[in-house]
DOBA-262268 format. One record per residue (C-alpha): residue number from 1; residue in three letters; chain; x, y, z. Coordinates in nm, 4 decimals, padded with zeros to 6 digits. Each point is the difference from the previous one (the first is absolute). Example, Ala and Ser with C-alpha at 12.3 -4.5 7.8 and 13.67 -1.06 7.14 Angstrom:
1 | Ala | A | 01.2300 | -00.4500 | 00.7800
2 | Ser | A | 00.1370 | 00.3440 | -00.0660
END
This chain:
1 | Unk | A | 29.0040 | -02.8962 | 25.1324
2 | Unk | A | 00.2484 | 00.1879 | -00.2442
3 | Unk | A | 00.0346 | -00.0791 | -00.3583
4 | Unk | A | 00.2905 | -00.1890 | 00.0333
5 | Unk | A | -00.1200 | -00.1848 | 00.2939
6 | Unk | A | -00.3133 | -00.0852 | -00.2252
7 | Unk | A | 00.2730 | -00.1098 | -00.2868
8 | Unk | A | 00.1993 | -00.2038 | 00.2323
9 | Unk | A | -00.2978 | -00.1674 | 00.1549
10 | Unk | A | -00.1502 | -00.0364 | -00.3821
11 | Unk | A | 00.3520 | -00.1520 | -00.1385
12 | Unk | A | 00.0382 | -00.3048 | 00.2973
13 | Unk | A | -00.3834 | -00.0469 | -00.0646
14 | Unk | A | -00.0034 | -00.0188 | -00.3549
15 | Unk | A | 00.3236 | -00.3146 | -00.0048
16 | Unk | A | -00.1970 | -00.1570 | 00.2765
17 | Unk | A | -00.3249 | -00.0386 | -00.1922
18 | Unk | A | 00.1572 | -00.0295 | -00.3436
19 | Unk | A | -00.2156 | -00.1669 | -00.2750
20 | Unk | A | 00.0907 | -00.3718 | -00.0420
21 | Unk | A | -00.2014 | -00.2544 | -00.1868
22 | Unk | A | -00.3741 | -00.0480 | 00.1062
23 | Unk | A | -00.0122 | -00.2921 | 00.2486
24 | Unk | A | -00.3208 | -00.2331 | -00.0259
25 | Unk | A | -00.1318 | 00.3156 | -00.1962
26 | Unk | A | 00.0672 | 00.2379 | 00.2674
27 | Unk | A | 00.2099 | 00.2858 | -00.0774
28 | Unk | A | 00.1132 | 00.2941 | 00.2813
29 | Unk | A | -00.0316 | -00.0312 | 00.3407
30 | Unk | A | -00.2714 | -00.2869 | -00.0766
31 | Unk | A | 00.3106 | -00.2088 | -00.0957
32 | Unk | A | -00.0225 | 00.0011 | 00.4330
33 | Unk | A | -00.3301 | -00.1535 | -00.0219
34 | Unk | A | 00.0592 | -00.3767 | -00.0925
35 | Unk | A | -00.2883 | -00.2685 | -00.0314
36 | Unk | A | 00.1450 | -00.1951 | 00.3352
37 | Unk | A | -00.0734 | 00.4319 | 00.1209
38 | Unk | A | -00.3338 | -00.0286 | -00.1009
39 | Unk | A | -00.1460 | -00.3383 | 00.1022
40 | Unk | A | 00.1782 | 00.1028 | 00.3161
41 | Unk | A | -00.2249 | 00.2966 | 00.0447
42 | Unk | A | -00.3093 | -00.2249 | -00.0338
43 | Unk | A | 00.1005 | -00.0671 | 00.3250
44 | Unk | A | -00.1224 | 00.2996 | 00.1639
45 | Unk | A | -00.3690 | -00.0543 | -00.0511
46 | Unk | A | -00.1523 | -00.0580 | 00.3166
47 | Unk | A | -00.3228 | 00.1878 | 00.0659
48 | Unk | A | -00.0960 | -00.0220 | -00.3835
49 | Unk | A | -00.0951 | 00.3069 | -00.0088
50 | Unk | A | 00.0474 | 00.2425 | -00.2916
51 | Unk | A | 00.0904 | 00.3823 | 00.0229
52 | Unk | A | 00.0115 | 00.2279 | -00.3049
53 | Unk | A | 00.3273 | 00.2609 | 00.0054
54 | Unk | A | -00.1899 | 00.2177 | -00.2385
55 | Unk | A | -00.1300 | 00.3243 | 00.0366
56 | Unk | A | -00.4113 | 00.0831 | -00.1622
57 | Unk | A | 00.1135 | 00.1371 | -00.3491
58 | Unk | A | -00.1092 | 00.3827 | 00.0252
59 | Unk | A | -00.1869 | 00.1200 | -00.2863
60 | Unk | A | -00.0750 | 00.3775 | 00.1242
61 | Unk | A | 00.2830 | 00.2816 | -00.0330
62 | Unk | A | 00.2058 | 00.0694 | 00.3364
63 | Unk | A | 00.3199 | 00.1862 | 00.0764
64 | Unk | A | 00.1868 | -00.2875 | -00.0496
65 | Unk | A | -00.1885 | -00.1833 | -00.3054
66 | Unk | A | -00.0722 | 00.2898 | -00.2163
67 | Unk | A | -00.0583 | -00.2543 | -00.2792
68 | Unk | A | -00.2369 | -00.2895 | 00.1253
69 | Unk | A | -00.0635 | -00.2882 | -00.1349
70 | Unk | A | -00.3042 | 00.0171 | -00.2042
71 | Unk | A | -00.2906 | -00.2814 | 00.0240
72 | Unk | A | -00.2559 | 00.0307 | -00.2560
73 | Unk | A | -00.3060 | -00.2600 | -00.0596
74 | Unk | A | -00.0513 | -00.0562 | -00.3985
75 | Unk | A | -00.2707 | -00.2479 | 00.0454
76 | Unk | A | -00.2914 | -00.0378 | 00.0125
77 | Unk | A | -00.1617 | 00.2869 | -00.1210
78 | Unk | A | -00.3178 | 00.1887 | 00.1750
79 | Unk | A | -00.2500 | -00.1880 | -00.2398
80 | Unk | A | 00.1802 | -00.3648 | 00.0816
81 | Unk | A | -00.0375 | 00.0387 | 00.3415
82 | Unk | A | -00.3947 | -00.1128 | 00.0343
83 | Unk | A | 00.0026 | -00.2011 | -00.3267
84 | Unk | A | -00.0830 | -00.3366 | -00.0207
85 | Unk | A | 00.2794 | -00.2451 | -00.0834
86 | Unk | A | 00.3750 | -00.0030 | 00.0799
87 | Unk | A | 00.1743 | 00.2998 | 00.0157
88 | Unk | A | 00.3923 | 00.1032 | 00.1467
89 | Unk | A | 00.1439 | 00.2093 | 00.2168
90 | Unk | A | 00.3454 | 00.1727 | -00.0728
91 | Unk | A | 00.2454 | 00.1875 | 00.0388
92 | Unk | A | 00.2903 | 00.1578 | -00.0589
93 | Unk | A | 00.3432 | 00.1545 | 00.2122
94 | Unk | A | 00.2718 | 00.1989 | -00.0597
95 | Unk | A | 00.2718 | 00.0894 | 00.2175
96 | Unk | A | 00.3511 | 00.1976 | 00.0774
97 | Unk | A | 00.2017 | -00.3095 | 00.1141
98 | Unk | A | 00.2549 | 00.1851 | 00.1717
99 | Unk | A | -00.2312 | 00.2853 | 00.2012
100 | Unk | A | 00.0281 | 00.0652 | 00.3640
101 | Unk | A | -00.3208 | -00.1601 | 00.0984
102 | Unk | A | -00.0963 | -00.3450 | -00.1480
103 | Unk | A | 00.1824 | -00.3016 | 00.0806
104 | Unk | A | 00.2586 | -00.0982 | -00.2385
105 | Unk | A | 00.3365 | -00.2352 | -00.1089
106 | Unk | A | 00.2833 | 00.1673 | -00.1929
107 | Unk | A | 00.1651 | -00.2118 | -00.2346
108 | Unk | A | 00.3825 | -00.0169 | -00.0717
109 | Unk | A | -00.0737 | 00.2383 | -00.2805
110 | Unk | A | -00.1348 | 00.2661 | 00.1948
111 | Unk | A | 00.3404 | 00.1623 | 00.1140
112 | Unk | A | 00.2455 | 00.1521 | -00.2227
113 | Unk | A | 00.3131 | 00.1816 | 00.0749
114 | Unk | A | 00.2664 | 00.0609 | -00.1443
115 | Unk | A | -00.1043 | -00.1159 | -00.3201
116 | Unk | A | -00.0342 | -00.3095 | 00.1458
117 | Unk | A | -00.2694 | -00.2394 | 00.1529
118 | Unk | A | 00.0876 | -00.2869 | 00.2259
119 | Unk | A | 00.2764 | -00.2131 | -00.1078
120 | Unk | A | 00.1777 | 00.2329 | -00.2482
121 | Unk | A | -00.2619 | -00.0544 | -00.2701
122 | Unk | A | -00.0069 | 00.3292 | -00.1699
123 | Unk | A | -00.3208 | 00.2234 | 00.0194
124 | Unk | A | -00.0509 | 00.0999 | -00.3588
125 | Unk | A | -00.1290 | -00.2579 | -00.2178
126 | Unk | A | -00.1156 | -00.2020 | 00.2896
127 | Unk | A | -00.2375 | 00.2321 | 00.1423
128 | Unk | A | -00.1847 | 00.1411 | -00.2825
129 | Unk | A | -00.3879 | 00.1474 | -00.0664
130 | Unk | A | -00.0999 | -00.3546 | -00.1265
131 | Unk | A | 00.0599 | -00.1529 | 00.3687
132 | Unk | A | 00.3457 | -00.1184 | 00.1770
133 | Unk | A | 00.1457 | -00.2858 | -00.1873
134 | Unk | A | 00.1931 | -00.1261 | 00.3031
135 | Unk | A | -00.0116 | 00.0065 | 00.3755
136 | Unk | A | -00.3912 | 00.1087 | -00.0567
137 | Unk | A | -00.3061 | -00.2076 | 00.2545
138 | Unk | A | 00.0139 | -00.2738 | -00.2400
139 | Unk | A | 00.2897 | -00.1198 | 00.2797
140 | Unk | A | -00.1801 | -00.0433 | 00.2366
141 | Unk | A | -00.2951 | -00.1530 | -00.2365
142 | Unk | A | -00.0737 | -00.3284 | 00.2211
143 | Unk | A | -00.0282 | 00.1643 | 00.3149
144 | Unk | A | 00.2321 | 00.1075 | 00.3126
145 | Unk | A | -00.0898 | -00.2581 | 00.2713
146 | Unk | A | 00.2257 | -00.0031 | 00.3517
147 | Unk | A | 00.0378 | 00.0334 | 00.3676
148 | Unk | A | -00.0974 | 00.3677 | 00.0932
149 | Unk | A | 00.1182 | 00.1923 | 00.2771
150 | Unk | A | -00.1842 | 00.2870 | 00.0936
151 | Unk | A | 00.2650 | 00.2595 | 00.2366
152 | Unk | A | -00.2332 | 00.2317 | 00.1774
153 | Unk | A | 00.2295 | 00.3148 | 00.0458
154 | Unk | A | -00.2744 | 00.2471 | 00.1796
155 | Unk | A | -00.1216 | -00.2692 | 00.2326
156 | Unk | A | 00.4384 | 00.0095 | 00.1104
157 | Unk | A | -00.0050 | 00.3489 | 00.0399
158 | Unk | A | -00.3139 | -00.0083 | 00.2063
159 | Unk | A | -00.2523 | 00.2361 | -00.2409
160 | Unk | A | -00.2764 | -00.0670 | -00.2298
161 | Unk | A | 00.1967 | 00.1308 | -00.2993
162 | Unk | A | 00.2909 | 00.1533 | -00.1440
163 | Unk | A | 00.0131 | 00.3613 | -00.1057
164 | Unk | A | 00.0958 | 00.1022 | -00.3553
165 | Unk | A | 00.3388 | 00.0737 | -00.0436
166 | Unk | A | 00.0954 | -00.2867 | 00.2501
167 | Unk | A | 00.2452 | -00.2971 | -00.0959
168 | Unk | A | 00.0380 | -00.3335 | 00.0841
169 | Unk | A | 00.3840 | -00.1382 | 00.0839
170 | Unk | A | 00.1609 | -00.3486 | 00.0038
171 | Unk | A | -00.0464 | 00.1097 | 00.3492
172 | Unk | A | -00.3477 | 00.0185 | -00.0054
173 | Unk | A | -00.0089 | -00.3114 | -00.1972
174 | Unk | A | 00.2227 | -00.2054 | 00.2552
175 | Unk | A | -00.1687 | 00.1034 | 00.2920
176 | Unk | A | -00.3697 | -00.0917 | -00.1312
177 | Unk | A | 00.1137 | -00.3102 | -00.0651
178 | Unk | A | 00.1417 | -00.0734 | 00.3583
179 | Unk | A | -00.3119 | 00.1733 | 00.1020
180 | Unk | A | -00.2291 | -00.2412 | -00.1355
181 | Unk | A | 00.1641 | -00.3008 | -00.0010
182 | Unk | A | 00.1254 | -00.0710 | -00.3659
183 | Unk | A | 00.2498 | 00.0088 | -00.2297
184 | Unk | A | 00.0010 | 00.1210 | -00.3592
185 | Unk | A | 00.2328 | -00.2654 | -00.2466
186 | Unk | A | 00.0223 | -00.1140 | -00.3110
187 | Unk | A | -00.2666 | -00.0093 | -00.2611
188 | Unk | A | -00.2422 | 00.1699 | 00.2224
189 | Unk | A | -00.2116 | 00.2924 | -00.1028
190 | Unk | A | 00.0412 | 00.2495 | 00.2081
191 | Unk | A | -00.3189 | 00.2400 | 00.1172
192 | Unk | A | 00.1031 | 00.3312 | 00.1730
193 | Unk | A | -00.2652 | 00.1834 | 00.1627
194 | Unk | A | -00.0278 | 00.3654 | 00.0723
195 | Unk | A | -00.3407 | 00.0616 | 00.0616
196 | Unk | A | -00.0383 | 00.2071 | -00.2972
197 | Unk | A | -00.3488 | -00.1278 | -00.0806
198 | Unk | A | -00.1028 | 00.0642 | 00.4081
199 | Unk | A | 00.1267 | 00.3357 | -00.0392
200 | Unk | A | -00.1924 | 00.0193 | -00.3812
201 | Unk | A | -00.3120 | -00.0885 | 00.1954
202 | Unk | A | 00.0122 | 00.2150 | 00.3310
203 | Unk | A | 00.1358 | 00.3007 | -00.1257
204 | Unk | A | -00.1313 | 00.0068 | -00.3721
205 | Unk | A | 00.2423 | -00.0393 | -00.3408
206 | Unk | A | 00.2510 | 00.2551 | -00.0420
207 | Unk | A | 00.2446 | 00.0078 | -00.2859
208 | Unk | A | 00.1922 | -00.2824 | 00.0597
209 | Unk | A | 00.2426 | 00.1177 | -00.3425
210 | Unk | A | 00.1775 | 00.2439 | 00.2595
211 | Unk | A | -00.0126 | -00.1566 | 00.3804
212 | Unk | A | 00.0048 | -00.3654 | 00.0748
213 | Unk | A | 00.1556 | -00.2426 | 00.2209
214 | Unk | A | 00.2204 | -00.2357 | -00.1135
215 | Unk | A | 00.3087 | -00.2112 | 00.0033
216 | Unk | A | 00.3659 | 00.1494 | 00.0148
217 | Unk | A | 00.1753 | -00.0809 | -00.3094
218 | Unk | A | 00.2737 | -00.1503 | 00.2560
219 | Unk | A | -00.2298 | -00.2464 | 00.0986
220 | Unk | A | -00.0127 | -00.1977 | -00.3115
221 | Unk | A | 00.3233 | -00.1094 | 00.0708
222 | Unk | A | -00.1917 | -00.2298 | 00.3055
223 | Unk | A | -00.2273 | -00.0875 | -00.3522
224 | Unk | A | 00.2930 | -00.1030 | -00.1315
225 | Unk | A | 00.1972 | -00.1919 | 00.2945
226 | Unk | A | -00.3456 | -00.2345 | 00.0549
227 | Unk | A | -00.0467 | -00.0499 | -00.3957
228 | Unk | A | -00.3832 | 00.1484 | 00.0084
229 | Unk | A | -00.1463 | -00.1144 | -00.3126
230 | Unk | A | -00.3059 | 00.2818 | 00.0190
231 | Unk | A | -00.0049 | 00.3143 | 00.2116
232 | Unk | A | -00.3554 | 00.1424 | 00.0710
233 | Unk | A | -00.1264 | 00.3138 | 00.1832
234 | Unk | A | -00.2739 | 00.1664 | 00.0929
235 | Unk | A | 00.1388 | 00.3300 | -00.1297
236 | Unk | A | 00.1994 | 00.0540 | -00.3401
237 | Unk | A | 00.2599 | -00.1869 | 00.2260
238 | Unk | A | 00.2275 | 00.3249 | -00.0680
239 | Unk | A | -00.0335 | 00.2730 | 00.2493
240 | Unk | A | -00.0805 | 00.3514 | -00.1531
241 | Unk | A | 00.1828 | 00.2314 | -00.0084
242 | Unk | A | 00.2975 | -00.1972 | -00.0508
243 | Unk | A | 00.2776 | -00.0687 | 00.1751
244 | Unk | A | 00.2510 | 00.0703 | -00.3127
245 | Unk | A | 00.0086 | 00.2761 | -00.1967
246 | Unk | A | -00.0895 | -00.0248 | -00.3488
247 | Unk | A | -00.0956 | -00.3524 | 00.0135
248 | Unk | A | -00.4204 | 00.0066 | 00.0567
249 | Unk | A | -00.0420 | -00.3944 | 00.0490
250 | Unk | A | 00.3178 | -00.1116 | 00.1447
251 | Unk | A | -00.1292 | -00.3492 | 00.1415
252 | Unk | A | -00.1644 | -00.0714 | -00.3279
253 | Unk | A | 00.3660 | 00.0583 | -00.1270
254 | Unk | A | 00.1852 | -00.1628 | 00.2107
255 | Unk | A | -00.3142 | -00.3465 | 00.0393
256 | Unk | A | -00.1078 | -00.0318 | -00.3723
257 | Unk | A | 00.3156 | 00.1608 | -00.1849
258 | Unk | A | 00.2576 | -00.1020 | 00.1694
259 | Unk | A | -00.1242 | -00.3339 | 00.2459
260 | Unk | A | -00.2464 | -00.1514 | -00.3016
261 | Unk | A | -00.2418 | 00.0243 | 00.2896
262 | Unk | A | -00.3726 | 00.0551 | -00.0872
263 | Unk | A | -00.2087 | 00.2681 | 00.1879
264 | Unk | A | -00.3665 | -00.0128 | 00.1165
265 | Unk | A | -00.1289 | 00.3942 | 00.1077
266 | Unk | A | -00.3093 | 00.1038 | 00.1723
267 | Unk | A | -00.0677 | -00.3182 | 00.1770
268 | Unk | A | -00.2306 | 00.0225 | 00.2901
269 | Unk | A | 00.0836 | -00.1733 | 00.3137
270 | Unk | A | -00.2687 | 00.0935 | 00.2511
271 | Unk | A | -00.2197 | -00.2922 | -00.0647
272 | Unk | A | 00.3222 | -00.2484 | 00.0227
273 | Unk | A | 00.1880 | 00.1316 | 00.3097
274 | Unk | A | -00.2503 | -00.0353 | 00.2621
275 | Unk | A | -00.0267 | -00.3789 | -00.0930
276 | Unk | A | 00.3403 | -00.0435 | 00.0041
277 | Unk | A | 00.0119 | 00.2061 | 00.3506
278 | Unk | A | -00.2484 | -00.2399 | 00.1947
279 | Unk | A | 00.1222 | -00.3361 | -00.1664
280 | Unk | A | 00.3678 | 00.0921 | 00.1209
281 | Unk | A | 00.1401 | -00.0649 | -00.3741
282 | Unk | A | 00.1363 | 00.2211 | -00.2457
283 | Unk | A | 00.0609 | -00.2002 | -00.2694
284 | Unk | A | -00.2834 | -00.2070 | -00.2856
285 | Unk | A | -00.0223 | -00.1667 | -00.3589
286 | Unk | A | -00.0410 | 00.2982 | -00.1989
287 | Unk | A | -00.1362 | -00.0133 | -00.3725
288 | Unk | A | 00.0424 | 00.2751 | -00.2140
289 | Unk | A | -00.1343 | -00.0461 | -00.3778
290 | Unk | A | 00.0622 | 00.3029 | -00.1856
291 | Unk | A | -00.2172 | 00.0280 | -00.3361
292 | Unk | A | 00.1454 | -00.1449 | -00.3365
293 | Unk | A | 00.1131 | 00.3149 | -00.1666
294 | Unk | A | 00.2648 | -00.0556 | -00.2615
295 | Unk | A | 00.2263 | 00.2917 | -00.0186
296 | Unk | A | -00.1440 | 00.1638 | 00.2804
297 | Unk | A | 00.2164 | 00.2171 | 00.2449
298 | Unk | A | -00.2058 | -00.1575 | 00.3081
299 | Unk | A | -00.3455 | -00.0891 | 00.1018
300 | Unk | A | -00.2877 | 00.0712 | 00.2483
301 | Unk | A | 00.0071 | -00.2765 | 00.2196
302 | Unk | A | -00.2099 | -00.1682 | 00.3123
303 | Unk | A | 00.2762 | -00.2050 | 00.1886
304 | Unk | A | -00.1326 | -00.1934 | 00.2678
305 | Unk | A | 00.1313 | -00.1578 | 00.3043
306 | Unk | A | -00.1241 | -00.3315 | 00.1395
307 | Unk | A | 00.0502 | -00.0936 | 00.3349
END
């Protein structure tokens, strides 16, 4: 894609998912995700069973995660341990948020360009070193709960995984869905899968920073024509290297910037998709309940589909 196809593309984008006032406290694409949406996807519980869309946080240095999260016990100490009486165990964990390994939501904040984050609200002043004072997690504070469709690209193209560098189309998209029987509308969150993890766990972590598979920036516009109120991949849900020059992330442009559309990276799929392969259904009540972080550009998260 050329610059000023990226532009164009950016420019129709940015009118059709221009800020407007929060509906029923949802603001972005989870204006698309009404309370009729949501008791609707309650509907899709059948099995009861429960499926996390998370990925084990890593906590050891790889290729892709050169700065791990860090677990460290503070309690109790050596001497506690055969006391008498009651003692605690803690703990304590730090993470990079936005890493190419761990789970994770972006917030609204998370993208700027142009000077800009979504909705025209200027960057400086609104994202500054004391935490974002709009658009941060805190919008998504109660919880993103919805019909989930999970679109199984590799499983369409007949192999385990897709390799780096690879992207995803509307095609792609459209032909998954006729493939497996559903339909992607309004208010749903949308779950692409890649096989990232599959590949993660087969072949070993690379450096994901430089060659991943992910979605086209052109197919955002399909984002767009259902009104997708969350995207979520098992990737960075942009393929590297990208598909327009000087513009690293354009999906996380073009989603979060432009569409007011939040992003969940580094999902994993593998446990989810075979379920959803021998039940015949693609779609579930998913839950996602990001942690309470005011100002915070996004948050590790566990979402979790229930079918």
């Amino acid at each position: 894609m050329t610059a000023r196809e990226f532009r164009t593309l950016y420019d129709r984008l940015r009118l059709r998912g221009a800020a407007r006032p929060a509906v029923d406290g949802r603001c972005g694409a989870l204006r698309h995700l009404t309370p009729q949406r949501v008791a609707a996807a309650v509907a899709e519980v059948r099995l009861g069973r429960t499926v996390s869309l998370a990925a084990p946080i890593e906590t050891v240095p790889g290729p892709d995660d050169p700065e791990p999260a860090v677990h460290r016990m503070t309690g109790p100490g050596p001497a506690d341990l055969g006391a008498d009486g009651l003692h605690f165990a803690t703990d304590r964990f730090a993470m990079n948020v936005h890493g190419d390994a761990d789970s994770h939501l972006d917030a609204l904040c998370h993208v700027v360009f142009d000077g800009e984050l979504y909705g025209g609200v200027p960057a400086s002043g609104t994202v500054t070193a004391e935490g974002a004072r709009a658009l941060s997690v805190d919008v998504v504070g109660n919880g993103i709960v919805g019909r989930g469709v999970l679109l199984d690209v590799p499983r369409l193209r007949g192999v385990p995984w897709l390799e780096p560098g690879d992207q995803v189309t509307s095609a792609d998209l459209t032909a998954a869905e006729a493939a497996q029987g559903v339909r992607v509308g309004p208010g749903d969150l949308l779950l692409v899968r890649t096989g990232h993890r599959l590949r993660r766990t087969e072949r070993g972590p690379w450096n994901a920073a430089t060659a991943r598979a992910g979605l086209h920036p052109s197919a955002v516009e399909f984002l767009a024509e259902r009104e997708v109120a969350v995207l979520g991949g098992d990737g960075n849900n942009d393929t590297a290297p990208s598909a327009v020059a000087d513009v690293a992330f354009p999906v996380h442009v073009l989603a979060i910037q432009a569409l007011g559309l939040h992003l969940m990276d580094y999902l994993c799929f593998e446990d989810l998709a075979p379920v959803c392969a021998r039940e015949g259904r693609w779609s579930f009540l998913c839950v996602v309940a990001p942690l309470r972080l005011s100002g915070a550009t996004g948050s590790p998260v566990n979402p979790v589909a229930v079918l």
